[in-house]
N, C-alpha and C positions, 0 to 999 in steps of 0.2 A: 229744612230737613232733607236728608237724602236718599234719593230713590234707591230702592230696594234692589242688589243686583250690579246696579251703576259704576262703573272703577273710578279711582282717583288715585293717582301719580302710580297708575300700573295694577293696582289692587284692590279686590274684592270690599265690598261692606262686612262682611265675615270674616275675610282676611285680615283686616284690618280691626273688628272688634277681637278674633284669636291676639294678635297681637299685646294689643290693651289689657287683655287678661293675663298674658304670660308677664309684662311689665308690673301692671298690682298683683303677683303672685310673687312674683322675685322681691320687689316692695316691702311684701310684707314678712318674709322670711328675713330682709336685714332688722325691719321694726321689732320685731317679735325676739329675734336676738340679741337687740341690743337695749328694748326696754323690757322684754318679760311679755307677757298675755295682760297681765293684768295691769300694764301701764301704756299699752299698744289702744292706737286710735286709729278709725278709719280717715281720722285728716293728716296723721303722721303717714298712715299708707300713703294716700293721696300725692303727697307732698312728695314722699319717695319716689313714687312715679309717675310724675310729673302730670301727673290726672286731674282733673274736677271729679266731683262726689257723684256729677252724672254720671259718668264711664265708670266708677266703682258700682254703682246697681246698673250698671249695664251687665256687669258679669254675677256680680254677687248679693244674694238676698241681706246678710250680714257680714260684720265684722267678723263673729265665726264661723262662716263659710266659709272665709276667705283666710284663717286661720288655720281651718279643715286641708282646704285645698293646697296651699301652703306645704304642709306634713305632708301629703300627699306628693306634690311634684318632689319632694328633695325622698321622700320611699320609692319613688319611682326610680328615681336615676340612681340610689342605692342600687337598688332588683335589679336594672339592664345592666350597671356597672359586673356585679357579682357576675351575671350569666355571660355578658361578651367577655370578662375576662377567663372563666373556668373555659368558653367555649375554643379560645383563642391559645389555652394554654396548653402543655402537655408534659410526660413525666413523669415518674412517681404521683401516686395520690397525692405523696405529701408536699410536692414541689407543686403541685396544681394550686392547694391548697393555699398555701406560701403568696402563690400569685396572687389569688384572688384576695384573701386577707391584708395584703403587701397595697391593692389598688384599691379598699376599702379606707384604712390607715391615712393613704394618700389623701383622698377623698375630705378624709375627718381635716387633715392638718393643710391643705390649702384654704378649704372653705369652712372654716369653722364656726360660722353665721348656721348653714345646713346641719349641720352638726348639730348645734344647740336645740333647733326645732327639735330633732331627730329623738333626742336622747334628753334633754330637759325640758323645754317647751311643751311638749307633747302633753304634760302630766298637770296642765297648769290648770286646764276648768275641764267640767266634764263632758263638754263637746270633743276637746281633743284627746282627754282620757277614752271616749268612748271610741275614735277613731284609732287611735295609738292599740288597745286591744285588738281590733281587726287585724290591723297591720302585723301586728306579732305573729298572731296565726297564718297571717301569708308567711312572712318568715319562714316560720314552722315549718310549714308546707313546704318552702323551697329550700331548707337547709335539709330534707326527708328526702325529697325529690334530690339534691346533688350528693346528698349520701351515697344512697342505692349507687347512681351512675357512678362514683370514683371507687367503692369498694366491695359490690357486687355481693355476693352471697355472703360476707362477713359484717355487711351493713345490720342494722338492728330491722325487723318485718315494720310496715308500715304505721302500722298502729302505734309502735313506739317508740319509733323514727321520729314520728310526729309530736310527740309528748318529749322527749330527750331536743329537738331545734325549737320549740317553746323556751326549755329552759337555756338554749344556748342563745338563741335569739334577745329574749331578757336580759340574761347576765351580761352579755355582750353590752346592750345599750345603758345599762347600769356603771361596765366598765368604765367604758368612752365619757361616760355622764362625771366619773369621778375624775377621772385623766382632764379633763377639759378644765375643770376646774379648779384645776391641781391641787388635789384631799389627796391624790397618789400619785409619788415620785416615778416616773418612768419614761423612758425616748418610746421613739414612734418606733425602733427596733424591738425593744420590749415589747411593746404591744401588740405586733404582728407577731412575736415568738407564742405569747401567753394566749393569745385571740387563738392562733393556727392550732397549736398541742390542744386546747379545750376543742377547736371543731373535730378535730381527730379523737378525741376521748368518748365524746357524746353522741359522736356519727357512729362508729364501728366500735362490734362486741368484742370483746380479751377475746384471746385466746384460752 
């Protein structure tokens, strides 16, 4: 057993359990997309990366912890993705837009493993039903939140800001959900055109 603190080959005991966790995290996002939740094992995790079942409960109480957590890292790098690129971009609203939409698309059609968690996976038991809800309402929130900043006093007030990137956030991963598994004919240009015009419709009030 090793002492508490103690480096080995440069690196922390923490450091080194962070590590093992980001490996059965990444793990289980390929298992998860490529057998479903409900055919997903903590030995196929395991196997994935290249772990024993101890260092899987070194990080995680269950299989849907680690399922949870999963959705979690790939909604995270969603969210930083969205914000370094609106923050990076400049323009028109709608070319801002464009960008960011444009580095989402991107996102979906490199990693489509992520993807699948993101927008199918999610809905698969009610552990990740019940996580995938939260997350929408981050959405929400943050699709409220870059409203206001790209379109300023023609943005919709708060309250319904927040309720209009619910429904845009939803639909959105509904989209993607059918794109992915092609129920609908369309390029990753499509997508970024249809995705971009709806966050523009549902962010800012007619004239």
């Amino acid at each position: 057993m090793g002492v508490p603190g103690r480096t080995y080959g440069g690196k922390s005991a923490a450091e080194r359990a962070a590590e093992r966790r980001e490996r059965l995290v990444a793990a289980t996002i390929d298992v998860l997309a490529e057998h479903g939740a409900a055919q997903a094992t903590m030995t196929a995790v395991c196997a994935a990366a290249g772990l024993t079942e101890r260092y899987f409960y070194e990080s995680f109480a269950s299989l849907e912890d680690a399922m949870v957590a999963a959705l979690d890292a790939v909604a995270d790098e969603i969210a930083e993705l969205v914000l370094s690129t609106l923050g990076a971009s400049s323009g028109t609203p709608e070319a801002r837009v464009n960008a960011m939409v444009a580095a989402f698309v991107d996102l979906v059609a490199a990693s489509p493993a992520k993807a699948r968690v993101a927008v199918i996976e999610s809905a698969a038991n009610s552990g990740l039903r019940a996580r995938r809800r939260q997350l929408l309402e981050m959405f929400a929130d943050l699709v409220a939140q870059e409203a206001a900043s790209l379109y300023g006093e023609d943005a919709w007030p708060p309250a319904r800001a927040r309720l209009h990137g619910l429904v845009y956030a939803a639909g959105l991963a509904e989209l993607v959900a059918v794109w992915l598994t092609g129920d609908v004919d369309m390029s990753d240009d499509d997508l970024i055109e249809v995705a971009g015009s709806l966050f523009s419709s549902v962010s800012r009030r007619a004239d």
